[in-house]
C-alpha positions as CSV (number, residue, x, y, z in Angstrom):
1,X,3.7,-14.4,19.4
2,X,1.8,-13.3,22.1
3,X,1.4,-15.5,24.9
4,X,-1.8,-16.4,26.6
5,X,-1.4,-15.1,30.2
6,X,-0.3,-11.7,28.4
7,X,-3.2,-9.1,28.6
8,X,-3.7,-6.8,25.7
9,X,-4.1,-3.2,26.2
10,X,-4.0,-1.2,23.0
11,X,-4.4,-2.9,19.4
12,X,-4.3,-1.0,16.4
13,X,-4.4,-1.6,12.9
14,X,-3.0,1.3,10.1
15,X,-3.5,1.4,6.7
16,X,-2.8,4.0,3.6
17,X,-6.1,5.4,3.4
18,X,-5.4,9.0,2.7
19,X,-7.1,10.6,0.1
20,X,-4.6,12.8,-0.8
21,X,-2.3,9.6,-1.6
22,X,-4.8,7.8,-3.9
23,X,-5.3,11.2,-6.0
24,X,-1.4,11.4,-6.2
25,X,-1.4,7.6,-7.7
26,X,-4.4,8.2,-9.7
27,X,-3.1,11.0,-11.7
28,X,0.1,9.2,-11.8
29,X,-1.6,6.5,-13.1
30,X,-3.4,8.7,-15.7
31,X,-0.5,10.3,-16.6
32,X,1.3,6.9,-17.7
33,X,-1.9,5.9,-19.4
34,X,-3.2,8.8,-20.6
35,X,-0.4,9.1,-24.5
36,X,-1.9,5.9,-25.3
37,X,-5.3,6.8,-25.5
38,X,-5.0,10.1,-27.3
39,X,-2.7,9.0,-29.9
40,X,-4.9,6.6,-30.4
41,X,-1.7,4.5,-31.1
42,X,-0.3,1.0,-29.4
43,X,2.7,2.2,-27.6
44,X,5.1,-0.6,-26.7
45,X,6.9,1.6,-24.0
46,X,4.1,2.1,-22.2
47,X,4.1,-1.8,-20.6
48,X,7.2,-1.2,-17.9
49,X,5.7,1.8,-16.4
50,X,2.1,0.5,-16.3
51,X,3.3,-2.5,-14.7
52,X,5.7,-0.4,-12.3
53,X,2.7,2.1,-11.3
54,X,0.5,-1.3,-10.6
55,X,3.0,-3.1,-8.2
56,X,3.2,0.3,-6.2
57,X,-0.8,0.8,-6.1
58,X,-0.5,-3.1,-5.2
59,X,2.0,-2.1,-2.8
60,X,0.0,0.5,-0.9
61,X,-3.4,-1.9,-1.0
62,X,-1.9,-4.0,1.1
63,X,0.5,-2.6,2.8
64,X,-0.6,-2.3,6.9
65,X,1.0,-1.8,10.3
66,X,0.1,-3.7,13.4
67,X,0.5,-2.9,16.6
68,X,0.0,-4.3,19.6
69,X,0.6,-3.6,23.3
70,X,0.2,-5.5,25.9
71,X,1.1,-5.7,30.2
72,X,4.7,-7.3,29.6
73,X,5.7,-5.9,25.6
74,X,5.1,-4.3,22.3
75,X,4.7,-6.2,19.3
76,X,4.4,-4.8,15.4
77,X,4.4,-5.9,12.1
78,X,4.5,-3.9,9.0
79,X,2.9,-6.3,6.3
80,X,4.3,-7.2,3.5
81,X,7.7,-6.3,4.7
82,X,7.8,-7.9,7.9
């Protein structure tokens, strides 16, 4: 962790807030969704990839990278992976 005496210069924070990516999961999402609705049928099959396409929009909701740099190192971490 970063030390006291340790001045910070630059602190960022990223996340996935592209527009262009949230269209991409929300037509993949609709996609997925979209037989069980027009069939107007209960599809069994359609649990697995709903649940699949959640954990990934899950997975991009939280997903950040910080960085810090200060007068003696660099520090990152890349949440939820590290």
């Amino acid at each position: 962790m970063i030390e006291q005496e340790e001045q910070i210069l630059f602190s960022e924070v990223q996340r996935f807030r592209a527009w262009w990516l949230w269209i991409l999961l929300a037509l993949l999402a609709v996609s997925i969704i979209y037989p069980v609705f027009s069939n107007h049928e209960f599809v069994e099959d359609i649990w697995i990839p709903a649940i699949i396409i959640s954990l990934i929009i899950a997975f991009f909701l939280i997903t950040k990278m910080e960085t810090k740099v200060t007068d003696k190192a660099i520090y990152y971490r890349f949440l939820p992976l590290i």
